[in-house]
N, C-alpha and C positions, 0 to 999 in steps of 0.2 A: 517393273517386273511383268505387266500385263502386256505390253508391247512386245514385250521380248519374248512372252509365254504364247503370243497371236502368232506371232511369223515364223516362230518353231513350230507351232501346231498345222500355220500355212504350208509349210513344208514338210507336213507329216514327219517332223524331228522326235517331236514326244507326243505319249498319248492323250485324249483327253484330259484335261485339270481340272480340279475346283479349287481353289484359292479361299479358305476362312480365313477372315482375320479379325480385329480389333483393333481401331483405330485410336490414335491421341485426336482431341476435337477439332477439326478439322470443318470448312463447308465447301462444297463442289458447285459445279455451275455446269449442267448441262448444256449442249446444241439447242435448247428451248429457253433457257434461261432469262427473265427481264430486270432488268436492274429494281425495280422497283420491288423484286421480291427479296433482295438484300437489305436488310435494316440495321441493323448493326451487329457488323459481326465481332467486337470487343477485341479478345485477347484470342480468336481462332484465325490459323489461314485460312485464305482464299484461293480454289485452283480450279481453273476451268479443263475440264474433263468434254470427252467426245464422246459419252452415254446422250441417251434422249434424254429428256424430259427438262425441269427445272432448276431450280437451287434445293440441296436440301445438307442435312447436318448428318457427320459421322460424328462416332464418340465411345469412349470407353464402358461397358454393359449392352452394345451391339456388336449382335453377331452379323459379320458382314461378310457375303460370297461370289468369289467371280469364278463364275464357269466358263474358262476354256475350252470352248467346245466345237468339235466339227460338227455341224447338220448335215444328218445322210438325207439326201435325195425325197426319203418319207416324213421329213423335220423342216422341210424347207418352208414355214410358215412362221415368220416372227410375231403375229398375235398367239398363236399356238401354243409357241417357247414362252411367250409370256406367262399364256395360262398355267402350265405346265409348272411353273418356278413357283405365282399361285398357289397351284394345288398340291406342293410339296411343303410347303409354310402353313397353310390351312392344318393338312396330316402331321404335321410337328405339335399346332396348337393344341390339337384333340389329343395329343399323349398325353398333355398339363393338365386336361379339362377346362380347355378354352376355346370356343364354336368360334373359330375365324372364319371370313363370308369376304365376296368378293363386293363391290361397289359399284353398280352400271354408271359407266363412263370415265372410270377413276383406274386403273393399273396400282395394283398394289392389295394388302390384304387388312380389314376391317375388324373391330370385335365391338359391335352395335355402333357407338357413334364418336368409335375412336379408331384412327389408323396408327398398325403396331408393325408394318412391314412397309416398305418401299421397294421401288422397282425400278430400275432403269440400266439400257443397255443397249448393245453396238452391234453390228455385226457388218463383219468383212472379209471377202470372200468364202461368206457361209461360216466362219469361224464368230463365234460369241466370245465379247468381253463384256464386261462390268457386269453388275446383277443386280442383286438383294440389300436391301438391309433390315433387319428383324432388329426391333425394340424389346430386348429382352430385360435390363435391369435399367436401363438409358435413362438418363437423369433430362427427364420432357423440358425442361426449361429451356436446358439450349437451345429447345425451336425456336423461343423467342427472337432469337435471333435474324429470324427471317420468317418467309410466307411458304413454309413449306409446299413443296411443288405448288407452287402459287394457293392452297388454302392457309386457315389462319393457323397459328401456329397451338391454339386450344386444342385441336383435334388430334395431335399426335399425342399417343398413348404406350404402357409398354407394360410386358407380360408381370412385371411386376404389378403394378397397378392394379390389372382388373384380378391375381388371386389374393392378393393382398396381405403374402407371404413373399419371403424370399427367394428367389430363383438364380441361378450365374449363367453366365454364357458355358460356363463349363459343361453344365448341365445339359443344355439343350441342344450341344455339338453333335452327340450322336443318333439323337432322333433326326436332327435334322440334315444328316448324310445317309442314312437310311431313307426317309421319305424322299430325297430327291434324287436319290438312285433311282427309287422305284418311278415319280414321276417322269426322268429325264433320260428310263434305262441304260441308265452308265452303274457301274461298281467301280467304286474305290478303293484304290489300297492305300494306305495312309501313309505318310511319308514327312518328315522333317516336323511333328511334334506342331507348334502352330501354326505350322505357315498353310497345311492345305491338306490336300490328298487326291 
């Protein structure tokens, strides 16, 4: 769907996307990926993807986002767009009363000395795919499965966790289309229930 949502947007077919979804547990294998950060990955597939970064794990209580997006001319900076996705996951945290913080040298978003979002992504002919993934009820074990983007698999955390109440993805959908509106200046109209908006 993201391939087919890139060369429609490359051809100015449809507007802007962002893609939510919720994956079955699934692991990916980034353009950076080294075998040695696969450990066992059990009863999940395996599928090599053309995001940056490393291996890491989807799974059901992540909320997971691909923006579809045209960079104008004043966006044309892919640490920028990184920041940006960032600083829209940080503004989701603080709705829950969770200080997410960014990590020097690490892509992705922090809450002390656990990472509860991940980041990785593409872009081609100025158009962005893949994105996000936010650890919102995400059952951290399945890290074990691997070295997540090459750290150990102890440090991934999720918004459940640090309030130590229950939270769903449901919950956190629309704070967190609002804040990346306002980071990514795009509005969304919603469309087809969970596939996006």
């Amino acid at each position: 769907m993201q391939q087919e949502m890139l060369t429609a947007r490359q051809r100015d077919q449809v507007p802007d996307t962002l893609l939510l979804v919720e994956h079955p547990h699934v692991l990916t294998l980034g353009r950076g990926a080294r075998p040695e950060n696969l450990l066992v990955p059990a009863d999940m597939q395996v599928f090599q993807v053309e995001r940056g970064g490393d291996v890491t794990y989807h799974g059901p209580g992540q909320l997971v986002g691909y923006p579809i997006l045209y960079l104008r001319q004043d966006e044309r900076d892919v640490h920028g767009y990184l920041r940006r996705l960032e600083e829209a996951i940080i503004g989701t945290l603080a709705e829950f009363a969770i200080e997410g913080e960014r990590r020097q040298g690490f892509t992705g978003v922090w809450v002390g000395p656990s990472k509860l979002a991940s980041i990785g992504i593409a872009v081609r002919r100025w158009v962005t795919l893949h994105g996000f993934a936010l650890n919102v009820s995400t059952d951290v074990e399945r890290f074990s499965a691997i070295n997540p983007c090459g750290l150990p698999a102890s440090v991934m955390g999720s918004m459940v966790r640090v309030l130590g109440w229950p939270v769903t993805v449901a919950e956190v959908r629309a704070p967190l289309l609002h804040h990346l509106g306002l980071a990514l200046h795009r509005r969304w109209d919603e469309t087809g229930g969970d596939g996006g908006g």
